[in-house]
N, C-alpha and C positions, 0 to 999 in steps of 0.2 A: 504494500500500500504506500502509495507516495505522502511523504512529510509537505504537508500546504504550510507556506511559509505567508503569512498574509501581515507583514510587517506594515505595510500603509494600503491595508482595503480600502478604505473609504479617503481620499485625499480631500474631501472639503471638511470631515469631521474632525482633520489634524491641523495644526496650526504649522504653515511651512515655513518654520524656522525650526522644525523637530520632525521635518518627514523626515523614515528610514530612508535605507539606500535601495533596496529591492521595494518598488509598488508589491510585485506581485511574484513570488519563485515556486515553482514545485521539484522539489529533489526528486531527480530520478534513480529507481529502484538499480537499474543497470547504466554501471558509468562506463563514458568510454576510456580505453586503455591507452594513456600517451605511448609516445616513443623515447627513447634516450635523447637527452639535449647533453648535448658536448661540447668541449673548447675547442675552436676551430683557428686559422690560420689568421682570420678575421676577428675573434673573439677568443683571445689566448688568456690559459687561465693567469692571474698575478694574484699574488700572494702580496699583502700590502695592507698595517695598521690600519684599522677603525678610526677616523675620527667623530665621523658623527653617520643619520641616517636620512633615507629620502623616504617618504609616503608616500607611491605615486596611486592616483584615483584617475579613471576615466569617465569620462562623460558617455554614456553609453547608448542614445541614442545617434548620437554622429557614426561609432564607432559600427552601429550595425547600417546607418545609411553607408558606413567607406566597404564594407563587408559583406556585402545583404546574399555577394552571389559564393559566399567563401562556405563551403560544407561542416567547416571546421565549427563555426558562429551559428549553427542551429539552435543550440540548447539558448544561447541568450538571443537568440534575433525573431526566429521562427520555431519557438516551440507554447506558445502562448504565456511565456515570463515577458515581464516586464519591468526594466528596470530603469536607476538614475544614473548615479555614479555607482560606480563598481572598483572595487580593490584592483589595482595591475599590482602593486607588490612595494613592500618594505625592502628597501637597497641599503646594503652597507657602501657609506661615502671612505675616500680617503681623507688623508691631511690635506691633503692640495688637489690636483685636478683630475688626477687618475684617483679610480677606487678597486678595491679587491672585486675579483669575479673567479666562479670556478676554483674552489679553492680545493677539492676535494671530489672525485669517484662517487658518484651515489647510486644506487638501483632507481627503479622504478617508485614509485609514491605508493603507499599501501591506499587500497581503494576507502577504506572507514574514512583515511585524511581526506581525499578529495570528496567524499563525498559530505562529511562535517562542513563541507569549506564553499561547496559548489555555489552557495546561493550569494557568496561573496565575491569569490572570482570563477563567473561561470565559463570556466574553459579548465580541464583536467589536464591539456597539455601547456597553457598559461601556468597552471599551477609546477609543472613540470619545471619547469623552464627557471620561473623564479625560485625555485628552491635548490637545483642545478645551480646556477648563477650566480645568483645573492647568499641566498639561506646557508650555503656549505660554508659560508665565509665568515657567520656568527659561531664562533669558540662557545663549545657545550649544548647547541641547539642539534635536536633531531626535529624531526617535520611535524612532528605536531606541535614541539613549542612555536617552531618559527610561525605556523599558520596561525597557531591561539593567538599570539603575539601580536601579528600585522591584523586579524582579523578586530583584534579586541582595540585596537588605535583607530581603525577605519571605524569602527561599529561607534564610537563616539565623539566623532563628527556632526555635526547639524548644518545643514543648505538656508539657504534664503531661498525666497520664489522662484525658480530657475524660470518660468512663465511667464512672470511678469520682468524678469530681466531680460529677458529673450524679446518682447516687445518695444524694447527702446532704443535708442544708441548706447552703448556699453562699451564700454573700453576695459583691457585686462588689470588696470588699477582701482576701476570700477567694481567689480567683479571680487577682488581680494578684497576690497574692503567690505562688500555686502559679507560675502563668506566670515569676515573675523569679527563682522555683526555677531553672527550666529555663531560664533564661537569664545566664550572669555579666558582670554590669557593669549589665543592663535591671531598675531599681528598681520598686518597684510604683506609687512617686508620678510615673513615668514613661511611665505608661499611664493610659487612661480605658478604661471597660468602657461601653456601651451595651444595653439590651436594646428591646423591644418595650411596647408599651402595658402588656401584660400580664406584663410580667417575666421572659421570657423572652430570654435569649443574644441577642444581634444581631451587634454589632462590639467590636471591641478598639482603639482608635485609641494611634498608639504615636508620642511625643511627641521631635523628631529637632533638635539643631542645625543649622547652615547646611553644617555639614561631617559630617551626618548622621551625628553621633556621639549616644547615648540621653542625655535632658535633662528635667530635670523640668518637667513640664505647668505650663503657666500656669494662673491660678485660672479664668481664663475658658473654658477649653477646653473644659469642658462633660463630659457623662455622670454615673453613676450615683453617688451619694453612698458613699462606702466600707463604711457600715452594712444599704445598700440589698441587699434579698434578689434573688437573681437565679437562675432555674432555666436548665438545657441540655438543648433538645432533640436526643435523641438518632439522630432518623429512625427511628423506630418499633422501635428495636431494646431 
């Protein structure tokens, strides 16, 4: 029997500065099986001190208009979920501009974890990937801490109206400040916003010390300039 996860059933009954991240998820009884994510020539692993951490979130209505024909993007596009932002993954940063990745050999993800985790980051080979990637690179974490971990930092997040910012002009320093509305203690110089070629919504990368308390971004961390225009796709609504 599938787990109904109905985190914001009703969106007018909630007040949208405390909508969840999933409207609407049903876990599936049969997950799919990733494949090996490895270091490649392109993505060589480095071994490299922790200084701090990145929380990246995606905006997930763009992400299934950039995806709609990808097979992979069923479960969160075309399987009747619906979601806002969604978990991409907790990164260990370095000191400076490189960070650790691949730091270690992993198997496959045990399915209990991806399937704990699905309605946060609904992709089994996302989940792959960042735990390959990042997660190997956190000294003393097996995959279910690093999942608890990143899922329990995303899960207490709160949005602003993403609808009614989506209706006006918005700029990415617009955007950080509604967001650190809805957040007390998360400043806006403590996030980066990212969009698409075309300037449209992507991710929100949120910018975390070593004791994953909110820290402001280093200059290098990258995304949208603060004056940069930035639209949200709403999913056709």
């Amino acid at each position: 029997m599938m787990a109904r996860f109905a985190l914001v059933a009703l969106l007018a009954a909630t007040p949208a500065a405390v909508q969840a991240q999933a409207y609407q998820c049903a876990a599936p009884t049969s997950i799919e099986r990733p494949h090996p994510d490895l270091p490649s020539d392109s993505q060589p692993r480095r071994l490299l001190p922790i200084g701090g951490y990145t929380l990246a979130i995606t905006w997930a209505p763009q992400y299934c208009r950039d995806h709609d024909r990808d097979g992979g993007a069923r479960f969160q596009c075309a399987a009747g979920n619906r979601f806002g932002f969604t978990l991409h993954g907790l990164w260990p940063d370095g000191i400076g501009k490189d960070w650790p990745q691949y730091c270690q050999a992993t198997p496959l993800l045990p399915r209990a974890v991806i399937q704990k985790h699905i309605c946060s980051t609904p992709s089994a080979q996302l989940m792959q990937h960042e735990w390959s990637k990042h997660g190997t690179c956190m000294a003393g974490y097996k995959p279910d801490r690093y999942f608890a971990t990143s899922t329990r930092l995303y899960g207490r997040l709160r949005y602003p109206d993403m609808d009614a910012l989506s209706r006006g002009p918005l700029t990415a320093g617009g955007l950080a400040a509604a967001v650190s509305r809805s957040n007390p203690g998360l400043g806006p110089d403590m996030m980066r916003v990212t969009a698409t070629k075309q300037g449209w919504l992507d991710e929100i990368w949120i910018c975390l010390d070593k004791a994953f308390r909110y820290q402001r971004c280093p200059a290098h961390q990258g995304g949208l300039s603060a004056d940069a225009t930035v639209k949200i796709w709403r999913g056709g609504r």
